[in-house]
C-alpha atoms as an extended CHARMM CRD file, in Angstrom:
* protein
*
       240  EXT
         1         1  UNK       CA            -28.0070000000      -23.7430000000       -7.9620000000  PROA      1               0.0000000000
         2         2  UNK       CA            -24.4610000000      -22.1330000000       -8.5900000000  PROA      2               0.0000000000
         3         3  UNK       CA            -22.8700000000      -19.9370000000       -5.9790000000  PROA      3               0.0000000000
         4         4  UNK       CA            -22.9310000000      -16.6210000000       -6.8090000000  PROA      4               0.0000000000
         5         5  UNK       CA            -19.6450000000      -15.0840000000       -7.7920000000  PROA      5               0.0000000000
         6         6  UNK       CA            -17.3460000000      -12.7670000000       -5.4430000000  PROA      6               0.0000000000
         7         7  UNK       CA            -17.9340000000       -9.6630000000       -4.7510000000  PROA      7               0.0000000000
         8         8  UNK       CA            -14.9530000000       -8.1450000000       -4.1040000000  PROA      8               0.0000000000
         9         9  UNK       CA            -12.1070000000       -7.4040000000       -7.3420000000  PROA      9               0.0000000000
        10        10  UNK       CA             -8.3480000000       -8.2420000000       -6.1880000000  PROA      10              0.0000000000
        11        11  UNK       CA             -5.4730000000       -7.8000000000       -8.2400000000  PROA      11              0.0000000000
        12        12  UNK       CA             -2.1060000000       -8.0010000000       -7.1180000000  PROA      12              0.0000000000
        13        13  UNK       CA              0.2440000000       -6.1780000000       -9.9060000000  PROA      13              0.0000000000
        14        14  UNK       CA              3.9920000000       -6.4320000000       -9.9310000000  PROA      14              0.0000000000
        15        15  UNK       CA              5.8630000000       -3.6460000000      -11.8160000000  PROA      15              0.0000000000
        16        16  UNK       CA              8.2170000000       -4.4700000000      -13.9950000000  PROA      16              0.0000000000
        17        17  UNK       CA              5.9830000000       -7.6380000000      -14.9670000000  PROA      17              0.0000000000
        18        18  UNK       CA              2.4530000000       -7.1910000000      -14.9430000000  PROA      18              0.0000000000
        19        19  UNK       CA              2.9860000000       -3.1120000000      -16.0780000000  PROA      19              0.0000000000
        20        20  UNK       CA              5.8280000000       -0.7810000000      -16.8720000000  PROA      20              0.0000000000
        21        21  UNK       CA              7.9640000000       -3.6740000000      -18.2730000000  PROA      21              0.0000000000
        22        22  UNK       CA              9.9570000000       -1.8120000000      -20.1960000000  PROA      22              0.0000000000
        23        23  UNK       CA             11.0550000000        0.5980000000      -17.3130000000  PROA      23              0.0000000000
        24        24  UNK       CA             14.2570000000       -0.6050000000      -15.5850000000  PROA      24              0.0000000000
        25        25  UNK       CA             13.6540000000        1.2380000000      -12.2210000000  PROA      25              0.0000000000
        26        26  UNK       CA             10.2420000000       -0.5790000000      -11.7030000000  PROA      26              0.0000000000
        27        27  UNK       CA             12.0270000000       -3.9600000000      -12.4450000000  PROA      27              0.0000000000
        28        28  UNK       CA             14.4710000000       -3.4970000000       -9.8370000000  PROA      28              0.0000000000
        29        29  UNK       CA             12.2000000000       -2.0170000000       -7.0150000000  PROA      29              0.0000000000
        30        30  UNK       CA              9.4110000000       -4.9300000000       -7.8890000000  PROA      30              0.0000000000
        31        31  UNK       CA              6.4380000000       -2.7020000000       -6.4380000000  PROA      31              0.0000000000
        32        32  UNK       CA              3.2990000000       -4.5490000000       -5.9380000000  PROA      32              0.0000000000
        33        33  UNK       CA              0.2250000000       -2.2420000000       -7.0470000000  PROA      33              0.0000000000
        34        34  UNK       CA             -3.4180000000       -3.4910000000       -5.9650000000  PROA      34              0.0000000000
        35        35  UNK       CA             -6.7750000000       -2.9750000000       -7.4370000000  PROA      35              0.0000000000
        36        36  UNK       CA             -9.7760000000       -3.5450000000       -5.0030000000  PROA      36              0.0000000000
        37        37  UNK       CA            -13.3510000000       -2.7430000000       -6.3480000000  PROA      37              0.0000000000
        38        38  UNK       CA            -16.7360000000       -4.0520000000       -6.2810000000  PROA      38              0.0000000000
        39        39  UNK       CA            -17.5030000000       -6.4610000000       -9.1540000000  PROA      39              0.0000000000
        40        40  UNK       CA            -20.8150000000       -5.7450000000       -9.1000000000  PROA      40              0.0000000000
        41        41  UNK       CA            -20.7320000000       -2.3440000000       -9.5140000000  PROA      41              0.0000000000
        42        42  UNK       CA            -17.3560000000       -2.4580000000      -11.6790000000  PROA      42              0.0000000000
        43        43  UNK       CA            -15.6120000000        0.5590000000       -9.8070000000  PROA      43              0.0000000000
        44        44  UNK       CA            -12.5860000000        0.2450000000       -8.0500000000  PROA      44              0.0000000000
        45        45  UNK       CA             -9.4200000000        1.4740000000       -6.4030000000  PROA      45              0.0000000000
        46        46  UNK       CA             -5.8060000000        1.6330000000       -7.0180000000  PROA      46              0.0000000000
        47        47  UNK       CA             -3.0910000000        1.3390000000       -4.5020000000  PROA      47              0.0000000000
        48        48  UNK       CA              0.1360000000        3.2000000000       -5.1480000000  PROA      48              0.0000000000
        49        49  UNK       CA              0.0960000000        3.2680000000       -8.6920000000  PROA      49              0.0000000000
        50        50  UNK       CA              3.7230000000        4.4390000000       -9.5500000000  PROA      50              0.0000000000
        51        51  UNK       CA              5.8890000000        3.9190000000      -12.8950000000  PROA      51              0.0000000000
        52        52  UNK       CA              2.9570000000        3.5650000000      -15.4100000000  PROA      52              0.0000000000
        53        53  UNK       CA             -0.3010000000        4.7710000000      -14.4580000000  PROA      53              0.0000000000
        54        54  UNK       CA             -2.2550000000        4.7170000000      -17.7260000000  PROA      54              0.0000000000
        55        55  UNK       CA             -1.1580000000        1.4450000000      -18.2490000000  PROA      55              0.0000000000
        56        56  UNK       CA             -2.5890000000        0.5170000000      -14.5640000000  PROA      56              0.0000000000
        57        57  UNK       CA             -6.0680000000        2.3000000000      -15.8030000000  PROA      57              0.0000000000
        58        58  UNK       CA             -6.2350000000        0.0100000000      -19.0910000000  PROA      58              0.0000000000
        59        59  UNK       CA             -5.3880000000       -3.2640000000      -17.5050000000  PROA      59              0.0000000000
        60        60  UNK       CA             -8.4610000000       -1.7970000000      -14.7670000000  PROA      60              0.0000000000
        61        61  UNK       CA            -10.9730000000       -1.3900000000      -18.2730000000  PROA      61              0.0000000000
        62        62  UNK       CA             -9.5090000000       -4.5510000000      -19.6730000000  PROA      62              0.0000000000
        63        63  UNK       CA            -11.1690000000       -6.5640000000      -16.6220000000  PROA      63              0.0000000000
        64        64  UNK       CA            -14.1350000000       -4.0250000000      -17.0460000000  PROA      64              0.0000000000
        65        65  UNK       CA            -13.6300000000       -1.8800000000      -14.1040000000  PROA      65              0.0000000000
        66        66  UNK       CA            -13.1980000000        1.6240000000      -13.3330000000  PROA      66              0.0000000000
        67        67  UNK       CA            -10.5930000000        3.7770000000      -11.0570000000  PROA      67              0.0000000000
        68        68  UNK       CA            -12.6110000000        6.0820000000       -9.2110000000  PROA      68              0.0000000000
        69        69  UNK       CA            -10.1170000000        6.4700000000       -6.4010000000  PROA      69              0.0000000000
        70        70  UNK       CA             -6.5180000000        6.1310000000       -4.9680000000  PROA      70              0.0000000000
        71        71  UNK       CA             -5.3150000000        4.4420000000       -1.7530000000  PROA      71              0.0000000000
        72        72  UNK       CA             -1.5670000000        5.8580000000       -1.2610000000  PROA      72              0.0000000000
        73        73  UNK       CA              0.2160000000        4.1450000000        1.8420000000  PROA      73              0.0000000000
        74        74  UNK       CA              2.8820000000        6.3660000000        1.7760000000  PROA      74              0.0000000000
        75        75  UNK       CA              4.7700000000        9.4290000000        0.3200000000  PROA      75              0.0000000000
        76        76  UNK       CA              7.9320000000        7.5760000000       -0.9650000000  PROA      76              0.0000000000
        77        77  UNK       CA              7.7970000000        8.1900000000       -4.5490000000  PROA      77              0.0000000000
        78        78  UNK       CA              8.2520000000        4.1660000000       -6.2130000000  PROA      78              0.0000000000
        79        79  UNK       CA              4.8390000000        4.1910000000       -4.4150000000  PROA      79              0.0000000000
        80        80  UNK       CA              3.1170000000        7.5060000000       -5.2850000000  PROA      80              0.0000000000
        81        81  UNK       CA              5.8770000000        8.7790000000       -7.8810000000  PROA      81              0.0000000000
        82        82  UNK       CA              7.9240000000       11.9620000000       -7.7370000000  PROA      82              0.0000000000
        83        83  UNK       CA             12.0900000000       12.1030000000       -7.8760000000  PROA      83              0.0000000000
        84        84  UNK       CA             13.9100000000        9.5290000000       -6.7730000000  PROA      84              0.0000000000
        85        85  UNK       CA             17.9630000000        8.4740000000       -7.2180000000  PROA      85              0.0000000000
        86        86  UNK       CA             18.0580000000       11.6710000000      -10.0060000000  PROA      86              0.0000000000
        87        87  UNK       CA             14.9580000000        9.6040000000      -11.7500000000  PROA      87              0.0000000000
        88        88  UNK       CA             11.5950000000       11.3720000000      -12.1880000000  PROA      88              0.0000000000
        89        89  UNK       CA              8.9220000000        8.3200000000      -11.8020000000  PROA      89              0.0000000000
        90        90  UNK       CA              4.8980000000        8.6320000000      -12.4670000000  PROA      90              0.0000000000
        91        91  UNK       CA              2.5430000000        8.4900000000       -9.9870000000  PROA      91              0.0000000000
        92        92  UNK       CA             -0.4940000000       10.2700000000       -8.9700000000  PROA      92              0.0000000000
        93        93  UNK       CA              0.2030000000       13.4850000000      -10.1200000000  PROA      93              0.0000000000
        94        94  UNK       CA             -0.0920000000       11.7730000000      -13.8380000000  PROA      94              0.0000000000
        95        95  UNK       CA             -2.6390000000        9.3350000000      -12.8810000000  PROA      95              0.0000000000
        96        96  UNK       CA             -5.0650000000       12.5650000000      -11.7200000000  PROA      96              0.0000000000
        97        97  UNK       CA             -4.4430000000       14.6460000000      -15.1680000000  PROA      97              0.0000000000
        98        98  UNK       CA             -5.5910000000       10.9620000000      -17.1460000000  PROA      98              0.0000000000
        99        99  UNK       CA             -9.0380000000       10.4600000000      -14.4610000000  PROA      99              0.0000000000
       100       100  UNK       CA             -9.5210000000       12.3880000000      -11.8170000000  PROA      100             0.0000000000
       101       101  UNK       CA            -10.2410000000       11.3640000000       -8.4610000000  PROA      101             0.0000000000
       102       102  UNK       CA             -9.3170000000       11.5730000000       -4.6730000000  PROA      102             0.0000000000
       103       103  UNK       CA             -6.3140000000       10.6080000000       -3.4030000000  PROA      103             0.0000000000
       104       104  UNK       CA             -6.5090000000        9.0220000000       -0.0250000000  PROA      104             0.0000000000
       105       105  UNK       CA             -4.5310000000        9.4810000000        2.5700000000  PROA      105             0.0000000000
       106       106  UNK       CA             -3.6000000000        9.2190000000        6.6010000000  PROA      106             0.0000000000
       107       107  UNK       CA             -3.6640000000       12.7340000000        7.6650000000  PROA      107             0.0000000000
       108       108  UNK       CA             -0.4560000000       12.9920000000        8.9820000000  PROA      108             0.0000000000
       109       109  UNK       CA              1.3130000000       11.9850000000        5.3600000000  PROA      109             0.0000000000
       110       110  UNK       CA             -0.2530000000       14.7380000000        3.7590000000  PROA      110             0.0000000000
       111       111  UNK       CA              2.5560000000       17.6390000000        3.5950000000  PROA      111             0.0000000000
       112       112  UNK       CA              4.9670000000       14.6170000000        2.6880000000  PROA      112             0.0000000000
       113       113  UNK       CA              2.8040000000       13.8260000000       -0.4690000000  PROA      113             0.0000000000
       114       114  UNK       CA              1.8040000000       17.4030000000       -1.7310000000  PROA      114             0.0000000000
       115       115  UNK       CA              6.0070000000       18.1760000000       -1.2650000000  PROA      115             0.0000000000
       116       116  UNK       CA              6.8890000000       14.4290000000       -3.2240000000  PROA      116             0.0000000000
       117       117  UNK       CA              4.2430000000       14.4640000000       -5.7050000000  PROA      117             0.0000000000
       118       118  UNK       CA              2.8230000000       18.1660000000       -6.4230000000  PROA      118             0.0000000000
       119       119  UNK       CA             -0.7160000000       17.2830000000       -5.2540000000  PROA      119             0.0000000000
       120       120  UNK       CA             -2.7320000000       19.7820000000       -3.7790000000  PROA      120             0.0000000000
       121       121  UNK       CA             -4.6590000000       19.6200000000       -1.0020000000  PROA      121             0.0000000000
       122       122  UNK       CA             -8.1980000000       19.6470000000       -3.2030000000  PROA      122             0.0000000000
       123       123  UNK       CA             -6.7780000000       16.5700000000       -4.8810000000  PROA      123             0.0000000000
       124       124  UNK       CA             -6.0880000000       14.7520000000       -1.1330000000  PROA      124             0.0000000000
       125       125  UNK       CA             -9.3150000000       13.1400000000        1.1460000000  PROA      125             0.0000000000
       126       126  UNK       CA             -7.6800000000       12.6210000000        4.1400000000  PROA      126             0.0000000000
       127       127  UNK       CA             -8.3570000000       10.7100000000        7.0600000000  PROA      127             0.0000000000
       128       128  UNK       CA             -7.9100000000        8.7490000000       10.7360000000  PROA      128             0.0000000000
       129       129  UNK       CA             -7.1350000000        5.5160000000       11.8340000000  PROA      129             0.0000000000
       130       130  UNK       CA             -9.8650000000        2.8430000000       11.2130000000  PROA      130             0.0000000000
       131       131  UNK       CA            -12.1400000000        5.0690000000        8.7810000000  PROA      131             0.0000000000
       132       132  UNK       CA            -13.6020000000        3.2360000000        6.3200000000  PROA      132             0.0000000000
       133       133  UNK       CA            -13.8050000000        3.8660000000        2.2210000000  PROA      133             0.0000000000
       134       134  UNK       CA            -16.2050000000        2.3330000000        0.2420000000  PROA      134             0.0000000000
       135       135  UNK       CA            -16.1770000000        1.2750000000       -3.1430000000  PROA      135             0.0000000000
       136       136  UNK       CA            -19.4840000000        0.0520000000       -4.2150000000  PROA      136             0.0000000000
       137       137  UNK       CA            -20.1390000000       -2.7420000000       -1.4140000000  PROA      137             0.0000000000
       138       138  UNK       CA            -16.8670000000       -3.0440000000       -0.7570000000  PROA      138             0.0000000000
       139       139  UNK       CA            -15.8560000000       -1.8330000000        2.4800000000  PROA      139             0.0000000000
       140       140  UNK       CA            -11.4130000000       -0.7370000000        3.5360000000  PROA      140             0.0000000000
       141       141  UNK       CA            -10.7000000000        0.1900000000        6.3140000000  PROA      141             0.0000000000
       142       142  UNK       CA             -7.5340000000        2.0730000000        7.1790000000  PROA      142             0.0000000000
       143       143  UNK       CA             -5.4790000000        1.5370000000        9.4450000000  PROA      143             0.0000000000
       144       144  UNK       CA             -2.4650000000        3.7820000000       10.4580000000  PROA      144             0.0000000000
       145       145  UNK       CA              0.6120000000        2.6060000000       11.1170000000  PROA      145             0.0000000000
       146       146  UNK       CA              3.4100000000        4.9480000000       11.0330000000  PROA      146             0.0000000000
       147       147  UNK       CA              7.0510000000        3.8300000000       11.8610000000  PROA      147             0.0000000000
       148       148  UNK       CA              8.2620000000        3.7580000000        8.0890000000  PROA      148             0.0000000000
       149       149  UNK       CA              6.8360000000        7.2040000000        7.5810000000  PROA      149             0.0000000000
       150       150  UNK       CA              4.5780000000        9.5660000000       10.0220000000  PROA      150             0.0000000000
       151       151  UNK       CA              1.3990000000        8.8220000000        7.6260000000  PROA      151             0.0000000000
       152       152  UNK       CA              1.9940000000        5.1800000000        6.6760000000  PROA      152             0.0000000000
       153       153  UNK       CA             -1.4200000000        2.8690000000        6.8080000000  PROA      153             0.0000000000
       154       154  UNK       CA             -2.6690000000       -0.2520000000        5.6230000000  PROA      154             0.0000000000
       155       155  UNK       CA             -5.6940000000       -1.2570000000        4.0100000000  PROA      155             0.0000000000
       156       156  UNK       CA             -7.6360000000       -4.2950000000        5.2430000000  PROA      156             0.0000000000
       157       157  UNK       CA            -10.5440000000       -5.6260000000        3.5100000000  PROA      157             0.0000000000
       158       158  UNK       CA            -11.9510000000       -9.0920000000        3.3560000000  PROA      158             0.0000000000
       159       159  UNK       CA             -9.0670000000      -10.7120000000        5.5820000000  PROA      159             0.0000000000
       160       160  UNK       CA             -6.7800000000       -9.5400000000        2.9710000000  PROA      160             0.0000000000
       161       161  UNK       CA             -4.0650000000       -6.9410000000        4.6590000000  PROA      161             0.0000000000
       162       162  UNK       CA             -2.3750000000       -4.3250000000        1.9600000000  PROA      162             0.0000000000
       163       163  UNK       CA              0.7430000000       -3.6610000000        3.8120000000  PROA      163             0.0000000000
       164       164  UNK       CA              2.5940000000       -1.2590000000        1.7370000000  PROA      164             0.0000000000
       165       165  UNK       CA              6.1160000000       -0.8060000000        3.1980000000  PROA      165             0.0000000000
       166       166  UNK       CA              4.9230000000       -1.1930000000        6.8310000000  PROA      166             0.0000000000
       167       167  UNK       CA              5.1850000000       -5.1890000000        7.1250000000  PROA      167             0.0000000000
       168       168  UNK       CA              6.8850000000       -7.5380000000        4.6120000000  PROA      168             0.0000000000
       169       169  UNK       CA              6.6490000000      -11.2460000000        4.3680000000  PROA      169             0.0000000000
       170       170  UNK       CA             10.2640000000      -10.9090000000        5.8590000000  PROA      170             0.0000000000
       171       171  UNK       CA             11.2360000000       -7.7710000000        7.5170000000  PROA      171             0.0000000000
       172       172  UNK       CA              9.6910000000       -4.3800000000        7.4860000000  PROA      172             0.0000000000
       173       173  UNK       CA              9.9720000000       -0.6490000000        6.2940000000  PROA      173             0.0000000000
       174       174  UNK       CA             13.0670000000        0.8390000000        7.3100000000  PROA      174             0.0000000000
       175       175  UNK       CA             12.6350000000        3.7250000000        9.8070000000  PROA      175             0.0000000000
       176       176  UNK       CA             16.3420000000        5.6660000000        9.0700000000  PROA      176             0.0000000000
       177       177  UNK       CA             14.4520000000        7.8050000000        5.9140000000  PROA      177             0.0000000000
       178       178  UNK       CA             13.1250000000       10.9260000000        6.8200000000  PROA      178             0.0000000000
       179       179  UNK       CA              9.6880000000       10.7170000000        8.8550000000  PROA      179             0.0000000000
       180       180  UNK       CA             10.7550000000        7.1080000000       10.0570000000  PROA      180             0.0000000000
       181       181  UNK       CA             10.5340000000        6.3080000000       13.7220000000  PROA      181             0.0000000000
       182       182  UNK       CA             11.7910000000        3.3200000000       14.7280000000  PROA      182             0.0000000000
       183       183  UNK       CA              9.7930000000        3.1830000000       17.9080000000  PROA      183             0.0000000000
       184       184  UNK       CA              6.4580000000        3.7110000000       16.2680000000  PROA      184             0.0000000000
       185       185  UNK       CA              7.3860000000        1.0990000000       14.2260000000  PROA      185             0.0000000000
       186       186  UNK       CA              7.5230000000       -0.9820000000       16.6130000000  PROA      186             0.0000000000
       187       187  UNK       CA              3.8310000000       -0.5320000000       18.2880000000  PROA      187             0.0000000000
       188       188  UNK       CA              2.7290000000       -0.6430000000       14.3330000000  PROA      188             0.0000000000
       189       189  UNK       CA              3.8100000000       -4.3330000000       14.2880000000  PROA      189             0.0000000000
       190       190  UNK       CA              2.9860000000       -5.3210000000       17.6960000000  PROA      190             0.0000000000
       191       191  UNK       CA              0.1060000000       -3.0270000000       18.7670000000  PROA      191             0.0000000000
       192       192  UNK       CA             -2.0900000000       -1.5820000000       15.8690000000  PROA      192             0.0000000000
       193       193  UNK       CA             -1.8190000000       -4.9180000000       13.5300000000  PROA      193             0.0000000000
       194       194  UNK       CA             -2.2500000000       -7.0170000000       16.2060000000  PROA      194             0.0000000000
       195       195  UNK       CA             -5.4910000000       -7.2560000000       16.2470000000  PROA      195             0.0000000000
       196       196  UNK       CA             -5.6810000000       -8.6610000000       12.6500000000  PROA      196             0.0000000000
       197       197  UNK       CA             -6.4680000000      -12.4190000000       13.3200000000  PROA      197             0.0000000000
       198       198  UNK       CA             -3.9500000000      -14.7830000000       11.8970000000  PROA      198             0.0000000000
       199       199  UNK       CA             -5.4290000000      -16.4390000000        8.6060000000  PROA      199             0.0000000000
       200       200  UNK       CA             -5.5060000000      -13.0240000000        7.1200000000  PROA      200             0.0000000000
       201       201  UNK       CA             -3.5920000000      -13.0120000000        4.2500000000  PROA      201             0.0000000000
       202       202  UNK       CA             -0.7700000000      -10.2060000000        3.7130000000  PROA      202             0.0000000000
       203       203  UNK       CA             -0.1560000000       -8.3370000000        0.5620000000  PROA      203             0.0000000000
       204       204  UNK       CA              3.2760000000       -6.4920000000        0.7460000000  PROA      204             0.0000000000
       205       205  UNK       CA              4.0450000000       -3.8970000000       -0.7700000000  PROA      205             0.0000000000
       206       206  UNK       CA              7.6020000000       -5.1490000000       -2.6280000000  PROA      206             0.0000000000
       207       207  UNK       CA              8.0200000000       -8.5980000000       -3.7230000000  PROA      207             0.0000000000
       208       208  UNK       CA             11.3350000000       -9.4180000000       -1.3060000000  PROA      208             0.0000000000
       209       209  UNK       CA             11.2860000000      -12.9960000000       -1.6370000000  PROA      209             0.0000000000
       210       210  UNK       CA             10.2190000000      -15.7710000000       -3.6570000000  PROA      210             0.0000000000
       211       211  UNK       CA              5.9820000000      -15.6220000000       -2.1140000000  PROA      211             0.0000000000
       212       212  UNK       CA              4.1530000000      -12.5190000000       -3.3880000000  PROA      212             0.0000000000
       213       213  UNK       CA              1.9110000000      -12.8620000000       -0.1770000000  PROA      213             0.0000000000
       214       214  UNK       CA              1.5650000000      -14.8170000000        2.9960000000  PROA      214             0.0000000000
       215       215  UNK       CA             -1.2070000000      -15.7010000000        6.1560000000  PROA      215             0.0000000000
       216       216  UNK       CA             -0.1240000000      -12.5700000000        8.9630000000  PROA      216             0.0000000000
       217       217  UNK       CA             -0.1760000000      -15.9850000000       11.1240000000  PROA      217             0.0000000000
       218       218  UNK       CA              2.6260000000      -17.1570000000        9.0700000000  PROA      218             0.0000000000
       219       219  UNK       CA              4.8170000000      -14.2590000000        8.6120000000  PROA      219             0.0000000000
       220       220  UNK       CA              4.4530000000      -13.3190000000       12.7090000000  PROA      220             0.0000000000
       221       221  UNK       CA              5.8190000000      -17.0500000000       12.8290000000  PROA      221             0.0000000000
       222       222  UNK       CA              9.0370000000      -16.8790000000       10.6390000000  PROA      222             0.0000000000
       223       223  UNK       CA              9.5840000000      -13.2580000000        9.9810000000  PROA      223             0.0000000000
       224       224  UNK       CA             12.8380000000      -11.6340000000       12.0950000000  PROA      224             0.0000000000
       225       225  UNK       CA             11.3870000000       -8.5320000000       12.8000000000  PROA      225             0.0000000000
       226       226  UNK       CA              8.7020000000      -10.2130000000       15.3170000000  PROA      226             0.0000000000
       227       227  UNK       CA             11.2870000000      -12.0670000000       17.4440000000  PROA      227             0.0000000000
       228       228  UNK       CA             12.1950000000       -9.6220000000       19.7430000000  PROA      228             0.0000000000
       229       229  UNK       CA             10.1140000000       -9.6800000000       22.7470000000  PROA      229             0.0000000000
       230       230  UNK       CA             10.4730000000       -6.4010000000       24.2260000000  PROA      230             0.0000000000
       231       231  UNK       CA             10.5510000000       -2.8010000000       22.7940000000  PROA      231             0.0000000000
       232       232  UNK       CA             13.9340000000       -2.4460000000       23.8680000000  PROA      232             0.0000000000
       233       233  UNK       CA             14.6450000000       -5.8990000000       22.5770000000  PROA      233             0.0000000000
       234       234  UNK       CA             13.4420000000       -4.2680000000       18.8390000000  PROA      234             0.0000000000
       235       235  UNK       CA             15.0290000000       -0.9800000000       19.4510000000  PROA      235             0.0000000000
       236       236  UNK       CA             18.6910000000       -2.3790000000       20.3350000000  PROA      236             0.0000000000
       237       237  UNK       CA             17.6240000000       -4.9490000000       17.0810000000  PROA      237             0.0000000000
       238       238  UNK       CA             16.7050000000       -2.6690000000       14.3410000000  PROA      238             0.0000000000
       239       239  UNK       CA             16.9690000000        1.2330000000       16.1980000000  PROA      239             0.0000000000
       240       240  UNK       CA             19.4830000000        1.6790000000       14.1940000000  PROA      240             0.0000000000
C-alpha cells in the first residue's frame, strides 16, 4: 500500500531566479519568498512576496494552489515592497489589488507596514507571539522576535523555521535601521528561538551564502552571531 503523499506545500522562491528575473534589484538582494499551504485543500500562503507578485500568484496556480493569505515578517520593503534606495518595489499593496486577502502581521509592526506599504488597517490581521494561522490542515505558528525590527516574527511549521531577516545561516538582521534593537535581538536568538529543537530546518530570508537553508542545530554550531556567551559578550560584539 503506498504512503500517502504530504500534506503540507513548501516552496522556497529566490528572486531574481525563480521570479522577477528580469528585475536587477531582486537579483542583487536574493530574497527568498515561501509558499506554505495544504495540498489537500490546495490553498496556501505567501511569505513576503516583494518585486513580482503576480508572477508569485501564477507560479502558486501553476502547482494548483491558491493565495488566500500573506505572512509578512517584517516592514522593510525588499520583503513587503514600498521605496527603497530611490526604487519603488511591489509588494503587498499590489499583491492585495490582484487577490485580496489578509495580511498578517506581529502587532507591534503594524504602523511600520501601513507607513512602508500604504496598507490599511482593514487589510492587516494582526497578532501575538505563538498564535497560530491555519491554512487548510496546516497549522504556523508565529513567533515574535523583534531585534531587526519591533514587529519581526518567524513562522514555524512542520520543523521547518521561516526566519525572515531575524536569523541567517550566517549572521543575523542588523539592528542599526530604524526599529532595530540590538538587545532584543539578542534574547530573539538566545531566548524566544531557543526552544526550537535542533533538526529543525531554517529557511532564511536572503540567500547569504552558498546553502539556501540549514538544521537550526547546525547554524547555532557554526554561525558567529551565537558565539558570544553573555549579553554583554553580544552587545560589545555586534551593539554597534
Amino acid at each position: 500500500m503506498s504512503a500517502e503523499p504530504p500534506r503540507l506545500y513548501f516552496r522556497q522562491l529566490l528572486s531574481g531566479r525563480d521570479f522577477a528575473r528580469d528585475d536587477p534589484i531582486a537579483a542583487q538582494m536574493v530574497n527568498f519568498v515561501y509558499l506554505l499551504g495544504d495540498t489537500q485543500t490546495r490553498e496556501c500562503l505567501v511569505v513576503d512576496p516583494a518585486y513580482a507578485v503576480a508572477e508569485l500568484v501564477q507560479i502558486a496556480e501553476r502547482d494548483g494552489m491558491k493565495l488566500v493569505g500573506t505572512l509578512a515578517t517584517h516592514y522593510h520593503p525588499d520583503h513587503v515592497g514600498g521605496s527603497m534606495l530611490g526604487f519603488d518595489l511591489e509588494g503587498i499593496r499590489e499583491l492585495l489589488e490582484v487577490r485580496g486577502m489578509k495580511v498578517h502581521a506581529q502587532r507591534s509592526e503594524a504602523p511600520w507596514l501601513k507607513r512602508t506599504t500604504g496598507v490599511s488597517d482593514s487589510d492587516l490581521a494582526l497578532h501575538d507571539s505563538g498564535d497560530e494561522v491555519l491554512v487548510g490542515a496546516i497549522r504556523v505558528q508565529l513567533i515574535h522576535t523583534p531585534g531587526h525590527t519591533p514587529g519581526s516574527q518567524c513562522f514555524l511549521v512542520e520543523r521547518r523555521l521561516v526566519a525572515g531577516d531575524t536569523l541567517f545561516l550566517q549572521g543575523c538582521g542588523r539592528t542599526d535601521l530604524p526599529g532595530g534593537d540590538p538587545a532584543e535581538m539578542y534574547r530573539s536568538l538566545t531566548q524566544r528561538l531557543a526552544r526550537i529543537p535542533d533538526d529543525t530546518r531554517l529557511y532564511p530570508g536572503h540567500l547569504y551564502g552558498p546553502e539556501p537553508e540549514a538544521t537550526l542545530g547546525q547554524t547555532r554550531r557554526e554561525n558567529y552571531v551565537f558565539r558570544p556567551r553573555s549579553e554583554a559578550e553580544w552587545l560589545q560584539a555586534f551593539g554597534a
